[in-house]
N, C-alpha and C positions, 0 to 999 in steps of 0.2 A: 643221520644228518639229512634237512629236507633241503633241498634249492628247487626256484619254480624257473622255466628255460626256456625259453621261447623262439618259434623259429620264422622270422619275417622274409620277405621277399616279394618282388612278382610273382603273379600266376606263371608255372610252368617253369622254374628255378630251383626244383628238387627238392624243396622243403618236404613236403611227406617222404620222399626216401628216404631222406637224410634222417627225421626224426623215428624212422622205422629203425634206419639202422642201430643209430647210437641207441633205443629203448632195448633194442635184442642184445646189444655189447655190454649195457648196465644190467638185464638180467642175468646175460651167461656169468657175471663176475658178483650174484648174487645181491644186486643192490636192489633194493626195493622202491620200485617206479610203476610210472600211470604215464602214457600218454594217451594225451586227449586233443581236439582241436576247437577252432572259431571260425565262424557262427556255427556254434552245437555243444555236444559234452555230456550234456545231459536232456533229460527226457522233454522239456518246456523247451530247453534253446534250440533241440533238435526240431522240432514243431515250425519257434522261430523260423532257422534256417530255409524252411522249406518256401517260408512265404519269401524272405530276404531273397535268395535266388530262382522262385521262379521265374522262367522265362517268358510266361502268358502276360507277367503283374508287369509290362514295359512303362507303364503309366506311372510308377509310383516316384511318386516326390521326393528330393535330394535328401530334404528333412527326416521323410518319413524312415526311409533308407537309414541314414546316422541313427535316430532314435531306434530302429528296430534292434542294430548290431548291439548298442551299449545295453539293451533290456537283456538280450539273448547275453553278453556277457557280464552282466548283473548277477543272473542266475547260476550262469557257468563258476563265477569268480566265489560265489559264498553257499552253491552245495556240495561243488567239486574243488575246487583250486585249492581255496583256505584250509576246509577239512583234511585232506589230503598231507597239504603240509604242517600240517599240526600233530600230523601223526608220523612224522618225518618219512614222507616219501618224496623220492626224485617227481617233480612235476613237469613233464614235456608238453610243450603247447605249439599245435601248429596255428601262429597268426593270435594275438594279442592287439592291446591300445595301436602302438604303429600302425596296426594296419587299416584302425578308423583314418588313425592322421592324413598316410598317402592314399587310401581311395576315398573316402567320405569327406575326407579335406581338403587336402595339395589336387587330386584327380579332379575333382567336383569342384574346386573352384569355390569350397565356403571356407570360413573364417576357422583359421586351427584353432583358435583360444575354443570358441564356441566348441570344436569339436573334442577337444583334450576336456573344457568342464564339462562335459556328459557325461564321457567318459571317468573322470575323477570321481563324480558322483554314484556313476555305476561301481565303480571295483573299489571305493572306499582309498582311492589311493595309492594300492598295493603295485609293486614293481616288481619286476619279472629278476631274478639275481643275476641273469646272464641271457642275453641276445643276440643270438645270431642272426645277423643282416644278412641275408644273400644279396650281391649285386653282380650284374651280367652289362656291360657295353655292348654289347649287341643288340642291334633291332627285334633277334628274333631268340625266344625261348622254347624250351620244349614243352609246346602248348597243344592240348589235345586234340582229339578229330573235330573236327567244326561241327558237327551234324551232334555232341553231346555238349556242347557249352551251354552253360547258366547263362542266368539274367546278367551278373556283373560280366563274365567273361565275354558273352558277344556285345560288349561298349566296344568304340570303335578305334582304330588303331591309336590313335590321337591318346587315346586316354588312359593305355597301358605303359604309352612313352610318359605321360607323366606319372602314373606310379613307379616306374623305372627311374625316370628323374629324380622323385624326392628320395628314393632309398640311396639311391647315388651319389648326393650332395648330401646326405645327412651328416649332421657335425658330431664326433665321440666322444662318446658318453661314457662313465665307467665300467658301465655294462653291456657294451657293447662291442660286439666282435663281429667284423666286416670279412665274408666270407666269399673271396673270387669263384664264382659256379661257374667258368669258362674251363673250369680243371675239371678232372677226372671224377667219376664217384668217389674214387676212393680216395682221390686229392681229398676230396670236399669232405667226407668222411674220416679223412686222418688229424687233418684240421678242426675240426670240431674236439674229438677226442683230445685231441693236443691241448686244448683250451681247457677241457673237465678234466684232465688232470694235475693241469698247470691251478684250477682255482680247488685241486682234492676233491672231485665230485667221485674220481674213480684211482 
């Protein structure tokens, strides 16, 4: 059985532990999974990535930015994602479309339509079967040392409260499952779990 799972949030809301954890709970219980993440995956998007986040490129254009991320998960979505689930594996994704919408759209201040058709165009359409939202009320998240932040991470505070913002107000969606990161790891990790086996992923 393949499902693709995707795990959105602010920077600094535990998404990569989380999806570290649940891929070692789906191995120890023998299930056959990939996790992988965005902007990267694979050997082109990881390349991407490097130019997307450096922190030297401050110049680069809003646009350029949105179109980097959908190329980078063009390539991710049709030689890792697709293949993968065709060959029924669990696919964990840290950061997915969402996270064009709240930083390249809702954050940036350009038009979601424009930013979702890139996006549509890059992954063929394809929807993640299950999302987990992390969202935090809090000002502050568990955001790394200042001295290793990326190009997107040192945007300035302004612009992490509206990525915060649009995960926050986001309206539910079938696939979507809104996960309080104000709790415990293991809250946030028992939760998740609660949900893959409420939809029989485990």
């Amino acid at each position: 059985m393949s499902a693709f799972i995707t795990f959105e949030g602010p920077d600094g809301s535990g998404k990569s532990t989380i999806c570290n954890l649940v891929y070692e709970e789906l191995l120890k219980n023998k299930v056959k999974a990939i996790k992988t993440r965005e902007p990267g995956g694979t050997r082109i998007s990881e390349k991407i990535r490097e130019i997307i986040l450096d922190k030297d490129l401050c110049e680069m254009d809003m646009r350029t930015e949105a179109l980097l991320y959908s190329a980078s998960r063009a390539q991710h979505t049709y030689e890792k994602i697709i293949p993968s689930l065709e060959e029924g594996t669990i696919v964990l994704c840290e950061r997915y479309v969402l996270s064009s919408l709240a930083y390249q759209g809702y954050a940036r201040g350009q038009n979601l339509e424009d930013i979702l058709s890139i996006n549509n165009f890059a992954t063929g359409r394809i929807k993640p079967d299950i999302v987990f939202v992390f969202r935090s009320r809090g000002e502050t998240l568990n955001r790394k040392d200042e001295s290793s932040y990326d190009r997107l991470e040192r945007e300035p505070d302004e612009f992490h409260k509206k990525v915060r913002d649009y995960y926050n107000n986001l309206e539910k969606e079938d696939n979507y499952y809104f996960i309080d990161v104000s709790k415990s790891i293991e809250e946030v990790f028992c939760n998740c779990m609660k949900v893959l086996k409420e939809r029989m992923i485990l």
